[in-house]
ChimeraX commands (.cxc) that place a marker at each C-alpha (Angstrom):
marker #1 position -56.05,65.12,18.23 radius 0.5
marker #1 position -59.42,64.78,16.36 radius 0.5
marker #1 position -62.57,63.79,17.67 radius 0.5
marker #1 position -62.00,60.07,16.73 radius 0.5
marker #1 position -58.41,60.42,19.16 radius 0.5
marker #1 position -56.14,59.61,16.38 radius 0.5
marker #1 position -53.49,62.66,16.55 radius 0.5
marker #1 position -51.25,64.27,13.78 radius 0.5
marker #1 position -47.40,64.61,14.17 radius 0.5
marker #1 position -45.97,66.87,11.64 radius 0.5
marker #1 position -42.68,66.19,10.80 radius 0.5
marker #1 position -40.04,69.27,9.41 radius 0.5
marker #1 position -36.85,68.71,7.56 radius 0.5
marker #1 position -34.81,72.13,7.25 radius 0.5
marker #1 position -31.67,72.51,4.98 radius 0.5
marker #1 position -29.88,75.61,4.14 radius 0.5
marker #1 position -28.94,76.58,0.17 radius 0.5
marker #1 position -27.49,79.32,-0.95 radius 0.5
marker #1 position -27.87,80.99,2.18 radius 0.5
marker #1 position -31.42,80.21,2.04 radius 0.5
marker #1 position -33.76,78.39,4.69 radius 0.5
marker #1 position -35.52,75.17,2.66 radius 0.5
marker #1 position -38.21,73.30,4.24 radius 0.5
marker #1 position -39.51,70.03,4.13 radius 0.5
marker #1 position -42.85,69.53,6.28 radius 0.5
marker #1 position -45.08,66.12,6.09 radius 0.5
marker #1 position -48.11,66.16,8.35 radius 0.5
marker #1 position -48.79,62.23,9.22 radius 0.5
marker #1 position -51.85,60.48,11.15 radius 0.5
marker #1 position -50.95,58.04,13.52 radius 0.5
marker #1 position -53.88,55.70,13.68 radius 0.5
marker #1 position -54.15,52.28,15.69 radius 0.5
marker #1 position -54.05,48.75,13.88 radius 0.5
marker #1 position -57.50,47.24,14.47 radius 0.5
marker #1 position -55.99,43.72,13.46 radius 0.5
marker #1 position -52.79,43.93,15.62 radius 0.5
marker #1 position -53.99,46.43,19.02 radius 0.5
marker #1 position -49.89,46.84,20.25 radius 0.5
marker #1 position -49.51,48.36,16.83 radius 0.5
marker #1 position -49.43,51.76,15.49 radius 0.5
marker #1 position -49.58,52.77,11.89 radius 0.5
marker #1 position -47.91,56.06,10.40 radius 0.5
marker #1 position -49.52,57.83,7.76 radius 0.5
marker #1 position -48.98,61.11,5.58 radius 0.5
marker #1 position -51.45,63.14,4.87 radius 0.5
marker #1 position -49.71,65.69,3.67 radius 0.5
marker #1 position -46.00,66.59,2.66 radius 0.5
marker #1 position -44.79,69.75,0.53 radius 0.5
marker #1 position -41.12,71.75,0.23 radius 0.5
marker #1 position -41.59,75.57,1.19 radius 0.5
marker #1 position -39.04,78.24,1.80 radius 0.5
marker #1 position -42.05,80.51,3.14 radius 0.5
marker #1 position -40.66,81.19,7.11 radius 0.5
marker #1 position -44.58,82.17,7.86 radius 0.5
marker #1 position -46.12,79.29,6.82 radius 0.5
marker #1 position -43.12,76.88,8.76 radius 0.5
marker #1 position -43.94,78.39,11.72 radius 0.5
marker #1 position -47.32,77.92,11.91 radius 0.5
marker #1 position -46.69,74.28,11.20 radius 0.5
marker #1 position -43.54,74.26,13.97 radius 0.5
marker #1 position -46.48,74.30,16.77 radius 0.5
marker #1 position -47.30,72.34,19.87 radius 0.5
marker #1 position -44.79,70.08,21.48 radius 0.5
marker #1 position -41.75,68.85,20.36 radius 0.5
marker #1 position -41.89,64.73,20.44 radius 0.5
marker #1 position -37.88,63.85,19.21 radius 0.5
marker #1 position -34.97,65.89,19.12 radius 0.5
marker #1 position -32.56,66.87,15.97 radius 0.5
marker #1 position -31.05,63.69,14.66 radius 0.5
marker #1 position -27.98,64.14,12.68 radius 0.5
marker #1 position -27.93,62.78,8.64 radius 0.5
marker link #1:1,2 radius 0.2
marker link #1:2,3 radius 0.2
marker link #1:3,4 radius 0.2
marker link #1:4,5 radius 0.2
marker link #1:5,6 radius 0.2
marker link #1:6,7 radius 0.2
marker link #1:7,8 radius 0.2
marker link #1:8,9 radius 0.2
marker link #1:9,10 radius 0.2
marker link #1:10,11 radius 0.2
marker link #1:11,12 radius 0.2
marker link #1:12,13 radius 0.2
marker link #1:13,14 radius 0.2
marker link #1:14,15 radius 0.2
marker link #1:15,16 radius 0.2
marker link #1:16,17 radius 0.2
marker link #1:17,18 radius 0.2
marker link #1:18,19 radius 0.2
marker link #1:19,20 radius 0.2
marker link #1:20,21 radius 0.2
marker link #1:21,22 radius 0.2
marker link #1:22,23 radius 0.2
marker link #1:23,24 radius 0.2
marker link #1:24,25 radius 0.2
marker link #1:25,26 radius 0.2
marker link #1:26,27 radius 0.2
marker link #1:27,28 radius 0.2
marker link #1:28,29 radius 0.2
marker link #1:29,30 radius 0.2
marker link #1:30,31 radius 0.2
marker link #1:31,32 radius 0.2
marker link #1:32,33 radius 0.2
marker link #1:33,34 radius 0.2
marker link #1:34,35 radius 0.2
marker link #1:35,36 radius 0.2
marker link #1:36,37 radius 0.2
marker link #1:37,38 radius 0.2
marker link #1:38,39 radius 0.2
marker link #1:39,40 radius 0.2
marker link #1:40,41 radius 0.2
marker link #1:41,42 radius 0.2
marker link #1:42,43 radius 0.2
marker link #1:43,44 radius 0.2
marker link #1:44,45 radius 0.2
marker link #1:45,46 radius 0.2
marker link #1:46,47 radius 0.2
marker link #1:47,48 radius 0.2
marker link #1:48,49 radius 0.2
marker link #1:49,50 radius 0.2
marker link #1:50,51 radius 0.2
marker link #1:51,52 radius 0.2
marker link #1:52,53 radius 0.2
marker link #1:53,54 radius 0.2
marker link #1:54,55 radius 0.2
marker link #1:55,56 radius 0.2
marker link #1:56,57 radius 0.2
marker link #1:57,58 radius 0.2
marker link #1:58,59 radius 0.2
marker link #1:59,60 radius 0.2
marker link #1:60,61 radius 0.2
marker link #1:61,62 radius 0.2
marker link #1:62,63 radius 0.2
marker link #1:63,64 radius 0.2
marker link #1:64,65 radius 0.2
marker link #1:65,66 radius 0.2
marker link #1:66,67 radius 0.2
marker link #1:67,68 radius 0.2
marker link #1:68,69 radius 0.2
marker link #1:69,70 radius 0.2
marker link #1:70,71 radius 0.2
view
C-alpha cells in the first residue's frame, strides 16, 4: 500500500515447458473511481515472462488474495 492507500496486487501465471518452470507476473494498482465511489479500477503497471525462480519469488510475497483457478 503506498502513501496515497491505493495497494498493488501482483498477479503470477506459472506453466511448465520442457520440464521448465515459465512465469508470467503482472503487478496491477487497484485505485478507486472518483466518478463512481462503489467502484474499483484495475490497472497494470507492470507485466513481463521470466523463468528466473529468484526473481518469482521475490514477487510471490505477502498474502495470498485467490486461490489456483483451473484454465
Amino acid at each position: 500500500i503506498d502513501n496515497e492507500g491505493d495497494g498493488f496486487f501482483t498477479y503470477i501465471k506459472s506453466f511448465i515447458q520442457s520440464e521448465k518452470n515459465f512465469f508470467y507476473i503482472i503487478s496491477c494498482l487497484k485505485r478507486k473511481n472518483v466518478e463512481v465511489k462503489e467502484e474499483l479500477n484495475v490497472f497494470p503497471v507492470l507485466a513481463f515472462p521470466t523463468n528466473d525462480l529468484d526473481l518469482y519469488a521475490d514477487f510471490r510475497i505477502g498474502v495470498r488474495v485467490s486461490c489456483t483457478i483451473k484454465n
